[in-house]
C-alpha positions as CSV (number, residue, x, y, z in Angstrom):
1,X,62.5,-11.8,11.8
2,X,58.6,-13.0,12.3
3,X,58.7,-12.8,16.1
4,X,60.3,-9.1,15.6
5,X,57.6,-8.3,13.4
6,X,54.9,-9.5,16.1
7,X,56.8,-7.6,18.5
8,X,56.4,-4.5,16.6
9,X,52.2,-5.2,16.4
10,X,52.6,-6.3,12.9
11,X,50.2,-9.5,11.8
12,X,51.4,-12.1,9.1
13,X,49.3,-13.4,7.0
14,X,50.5,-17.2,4.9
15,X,48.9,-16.2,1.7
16,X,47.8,-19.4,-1.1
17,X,47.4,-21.6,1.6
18,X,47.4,-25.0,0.8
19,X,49.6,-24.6,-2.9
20,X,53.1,-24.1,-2.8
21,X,55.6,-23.1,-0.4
22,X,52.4,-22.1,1.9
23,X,51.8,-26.1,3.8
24,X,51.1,-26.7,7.0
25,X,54.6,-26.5,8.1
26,X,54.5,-23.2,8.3
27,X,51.6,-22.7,10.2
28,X,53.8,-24.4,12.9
29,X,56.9,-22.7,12.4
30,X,55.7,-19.2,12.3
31,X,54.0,-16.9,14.1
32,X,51.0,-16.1,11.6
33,X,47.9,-14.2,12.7
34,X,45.7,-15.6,9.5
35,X,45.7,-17.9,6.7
36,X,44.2,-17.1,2.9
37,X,42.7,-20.0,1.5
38,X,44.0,-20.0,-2.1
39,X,41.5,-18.9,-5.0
40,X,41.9,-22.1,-6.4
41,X,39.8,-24.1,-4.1
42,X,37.2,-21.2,-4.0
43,X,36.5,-21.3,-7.4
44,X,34.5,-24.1,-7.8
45,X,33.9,-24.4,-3.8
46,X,29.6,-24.7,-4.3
47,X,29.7,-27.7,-6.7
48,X,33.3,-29.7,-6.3
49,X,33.0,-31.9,-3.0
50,X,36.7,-32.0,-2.9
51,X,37.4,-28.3,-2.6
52,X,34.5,-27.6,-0.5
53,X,35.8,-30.4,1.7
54,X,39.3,-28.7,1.8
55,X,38.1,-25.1,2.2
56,X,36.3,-26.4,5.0
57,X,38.8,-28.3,6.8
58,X,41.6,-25.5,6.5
59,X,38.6,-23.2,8.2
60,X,38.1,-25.0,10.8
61,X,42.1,-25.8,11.3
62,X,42.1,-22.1,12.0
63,X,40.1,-21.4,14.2
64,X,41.2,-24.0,16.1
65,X,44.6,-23.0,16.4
66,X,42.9,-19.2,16.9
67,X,43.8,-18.1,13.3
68,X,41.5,-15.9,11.6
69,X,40.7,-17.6,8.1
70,X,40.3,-15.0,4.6
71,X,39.0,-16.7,1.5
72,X,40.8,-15.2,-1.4
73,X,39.0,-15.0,-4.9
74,X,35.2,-14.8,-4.2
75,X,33.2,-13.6,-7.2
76,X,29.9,-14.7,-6.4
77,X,26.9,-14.2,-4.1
78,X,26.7,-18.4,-3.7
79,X,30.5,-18.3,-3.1
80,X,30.5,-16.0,-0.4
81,X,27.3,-17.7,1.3
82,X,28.7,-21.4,1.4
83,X,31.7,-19.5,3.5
84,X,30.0,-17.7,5.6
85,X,28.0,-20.8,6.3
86,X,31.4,-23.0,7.1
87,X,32.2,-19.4,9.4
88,X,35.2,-18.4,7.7
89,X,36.2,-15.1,8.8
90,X,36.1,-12.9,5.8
91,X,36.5,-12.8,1.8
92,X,38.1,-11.3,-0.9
93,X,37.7,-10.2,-4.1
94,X,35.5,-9.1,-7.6
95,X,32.1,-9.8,-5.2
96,X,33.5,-7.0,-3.1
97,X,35.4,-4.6,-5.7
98,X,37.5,-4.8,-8.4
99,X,41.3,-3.7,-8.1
100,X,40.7,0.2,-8.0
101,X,43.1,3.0,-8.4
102,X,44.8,4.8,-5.2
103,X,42.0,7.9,-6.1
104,X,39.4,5.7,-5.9
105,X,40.3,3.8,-2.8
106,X,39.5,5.9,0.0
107,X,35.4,6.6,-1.4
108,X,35.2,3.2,-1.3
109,X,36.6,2.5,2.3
110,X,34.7,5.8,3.5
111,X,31.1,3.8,1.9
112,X,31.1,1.4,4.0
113,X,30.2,-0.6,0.8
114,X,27.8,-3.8,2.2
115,X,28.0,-7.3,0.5
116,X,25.5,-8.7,-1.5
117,X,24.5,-11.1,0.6
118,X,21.2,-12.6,1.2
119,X,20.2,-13.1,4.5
120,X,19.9,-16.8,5.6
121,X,16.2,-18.7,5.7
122,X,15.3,-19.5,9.1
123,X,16.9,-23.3,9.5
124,X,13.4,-24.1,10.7
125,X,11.9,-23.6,7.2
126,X,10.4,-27.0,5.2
127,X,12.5,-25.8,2.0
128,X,12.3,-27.8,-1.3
129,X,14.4,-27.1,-4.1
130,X,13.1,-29.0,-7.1
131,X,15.7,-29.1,-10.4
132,X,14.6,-29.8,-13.9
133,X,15.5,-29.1,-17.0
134,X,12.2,-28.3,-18.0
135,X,10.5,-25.1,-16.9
136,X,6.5,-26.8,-17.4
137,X,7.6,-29.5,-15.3
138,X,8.8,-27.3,-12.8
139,X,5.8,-25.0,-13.2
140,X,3.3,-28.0,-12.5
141,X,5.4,-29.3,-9.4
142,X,5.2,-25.8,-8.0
143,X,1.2,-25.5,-8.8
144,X,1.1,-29.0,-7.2
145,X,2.8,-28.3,-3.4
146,X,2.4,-24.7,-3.1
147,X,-0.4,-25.7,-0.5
148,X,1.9,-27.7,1.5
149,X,3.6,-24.9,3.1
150,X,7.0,-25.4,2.0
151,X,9.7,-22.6,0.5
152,X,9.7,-24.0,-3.1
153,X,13.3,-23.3,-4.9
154,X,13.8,-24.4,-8.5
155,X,16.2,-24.5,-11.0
156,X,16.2,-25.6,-14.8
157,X,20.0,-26.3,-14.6
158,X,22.9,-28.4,-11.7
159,X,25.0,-25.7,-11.7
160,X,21.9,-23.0,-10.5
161,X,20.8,-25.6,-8.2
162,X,24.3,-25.1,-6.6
163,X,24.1,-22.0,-6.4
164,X,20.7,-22.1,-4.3
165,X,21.8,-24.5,-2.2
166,X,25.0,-22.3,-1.0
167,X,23.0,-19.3,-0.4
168,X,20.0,-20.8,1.9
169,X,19.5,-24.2,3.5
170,X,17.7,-27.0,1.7
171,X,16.2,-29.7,3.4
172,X,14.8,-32.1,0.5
173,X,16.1,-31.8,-3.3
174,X,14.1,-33.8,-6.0
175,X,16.1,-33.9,-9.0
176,X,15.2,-35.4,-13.0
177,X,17.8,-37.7,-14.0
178,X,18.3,-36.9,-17.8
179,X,19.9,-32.9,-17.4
180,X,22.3,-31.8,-20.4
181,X,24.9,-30.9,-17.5
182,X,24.9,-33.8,-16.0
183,X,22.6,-36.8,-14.7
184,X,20.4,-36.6,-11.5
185,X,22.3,-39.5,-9.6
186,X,25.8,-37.2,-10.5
187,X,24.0,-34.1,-9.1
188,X,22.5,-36.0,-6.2
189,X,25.7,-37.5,-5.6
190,X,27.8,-34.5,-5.1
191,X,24.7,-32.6,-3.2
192,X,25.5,-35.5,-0.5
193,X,29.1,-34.9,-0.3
194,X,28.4,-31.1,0.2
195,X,25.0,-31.7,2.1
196,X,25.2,-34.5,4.0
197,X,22.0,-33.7,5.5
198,X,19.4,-33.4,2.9
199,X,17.0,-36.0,1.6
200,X,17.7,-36.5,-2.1
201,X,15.0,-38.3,-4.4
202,X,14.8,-38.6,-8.4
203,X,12.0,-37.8,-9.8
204,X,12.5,-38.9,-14.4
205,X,10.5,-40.8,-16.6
206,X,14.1,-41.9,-18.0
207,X,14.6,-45.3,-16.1
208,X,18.4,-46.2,-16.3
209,X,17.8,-49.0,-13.4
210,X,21.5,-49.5,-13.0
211,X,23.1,-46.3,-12.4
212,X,20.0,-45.5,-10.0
213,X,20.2,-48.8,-8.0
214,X,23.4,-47.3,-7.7
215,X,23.3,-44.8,-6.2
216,X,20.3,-46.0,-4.1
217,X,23.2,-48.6,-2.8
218,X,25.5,-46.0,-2.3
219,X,23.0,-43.7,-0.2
220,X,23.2,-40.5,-3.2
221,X,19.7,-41.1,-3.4
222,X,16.6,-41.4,-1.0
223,X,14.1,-42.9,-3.3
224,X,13.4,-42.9,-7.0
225,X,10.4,-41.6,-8.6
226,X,8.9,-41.6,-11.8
227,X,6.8,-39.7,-14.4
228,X,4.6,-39.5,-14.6
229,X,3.6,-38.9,-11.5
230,X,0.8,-39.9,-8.9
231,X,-0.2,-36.0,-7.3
232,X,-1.2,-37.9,-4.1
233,X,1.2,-40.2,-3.5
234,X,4.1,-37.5,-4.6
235,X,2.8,-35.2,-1.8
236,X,3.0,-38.5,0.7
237,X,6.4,-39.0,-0.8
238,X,7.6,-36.0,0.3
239,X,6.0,-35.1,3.5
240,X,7.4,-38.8,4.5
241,X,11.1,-37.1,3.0
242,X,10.7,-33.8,5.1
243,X,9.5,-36.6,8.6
244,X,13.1,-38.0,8.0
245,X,14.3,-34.7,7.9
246,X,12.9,-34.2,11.5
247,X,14.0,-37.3,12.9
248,X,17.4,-37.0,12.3
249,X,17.7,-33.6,13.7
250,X,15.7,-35.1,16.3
251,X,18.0,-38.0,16.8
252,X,21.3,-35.9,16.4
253,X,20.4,-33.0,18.7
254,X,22.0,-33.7,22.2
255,X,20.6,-31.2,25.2
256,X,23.2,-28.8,26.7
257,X,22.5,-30.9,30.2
258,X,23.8,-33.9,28.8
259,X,27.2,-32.5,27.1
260,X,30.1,-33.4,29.2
């Protein structure tokens, strides 16, 4: 019945991929022009290193067997970003438009509604994304490095910080330890699982030596910082976090000559 369809020009889709009755056996039994990643692992795809890593693994599945790849269930701005920077092929849902009736359908189509999307930092941008649970802090880390040239982000909260980090790329995070959410090392943590590449550091007057030698061992975190803080020897500290930052690009970028 499938390769009937396909002969007629019809494309299948295998919606919920990845719950159910919708598993990879059926990518290889059928004929299927796209897969929809379920809405389950979009939900929480900016903070949850487990769906991300799923999401991002079933994109790149498809394309590699040259299936377009649909997210279903994207509601926000940060959501749609982290997608669009694992290239999936397109989204669906609240972000774009609410269920409408058949009436309103056609205006909608005929918009040519854009997404609210942000367009993407230049990669070559120093950007710092500083999170704290307490705005003066935040305010006198941004008074402090505003003359060192870099895109300052902040956030009073994990779950904002997510959101930043979807929508633009981040090069070095410096995160207190003692949030309501959660602690630094957790944040830091998952930020490594999601963004392997950044340069984390933990910057609290709250010493909990244990669960930051911790994650020291475990590579969540760069270094570990306290308050308060040195102005001078912060600045170093982080100028020495963004020349790491340019070394391993440096040491990870291979020249189109040399690619077999």
């Amino acid at each position: 019945m499938c390769s009937k369809l396909k002969s007629l020009g019809i494309k299948l889709s295998l919606d919920d991929f990845g719950t159910g009755y919708s598993s990879l056996a059926y990518v290889s039994r059928f004929p299927f022009d796209k897969i929809k990643i379920d809405q389950s692992f979009v939900r929480d795809i900016v903070n949850n290193p487990v769906n991300a890593a799923i999401a991002s693994a079933a994109i790149v599945m498809g394309r590699s067997l040259n299936l377009s790849v649909l997210a279903e269930g994207v509601e926000t701005e940060a959501q749609a970003a982290f997608l669009r920077s694992r290239r999936c092929d397109a989204i669906q849902g609240y972000l774009f438009s609410r269920p409408l009736p058949p009436e309103e359908f056609a205006p909608l189509l005929l918009s040519c509604k854009p997404l609210p999307i942000a367009a993407l930092s230049p990669t070559q941008e120093q950007t710092l994304l500083l999170v704290d649970d307490e705005p003066n802090v935040l305010s006198s880390l941004t008074r402090l490095l505003r003359r060192e040239g870099y895109a300052i982000l902040t956030a009073t909260s994990p779950t904002e910080a997510f959101d930043l980090l979807a929508k633009q790329p981040v090069q070095v995070v410096i995160s207190d330890q003692r949030m309501p959410d959660m602690s630094g090392t957790e944040f830091l943590s998952r930020v490594r699982q999601l963004y392997p590449a950044t340069i984390r550091l933990v910057l609290t007057g709250y010493t909990d030596l244990q669960s930051v030698t911790d994650a020291i061992n475990r590579g969540a975190i760069y270094k570990f910082l306290t308050k308060p803080w040195d102005d001078d020897q912060l600045r170093e500290q982080i100028r020495e976090a963004f020349r790491v930052v340019h070394l391993n690009q440096e040491q990870n970028f291979i020249p189109a000559s040399r690619e077999s």
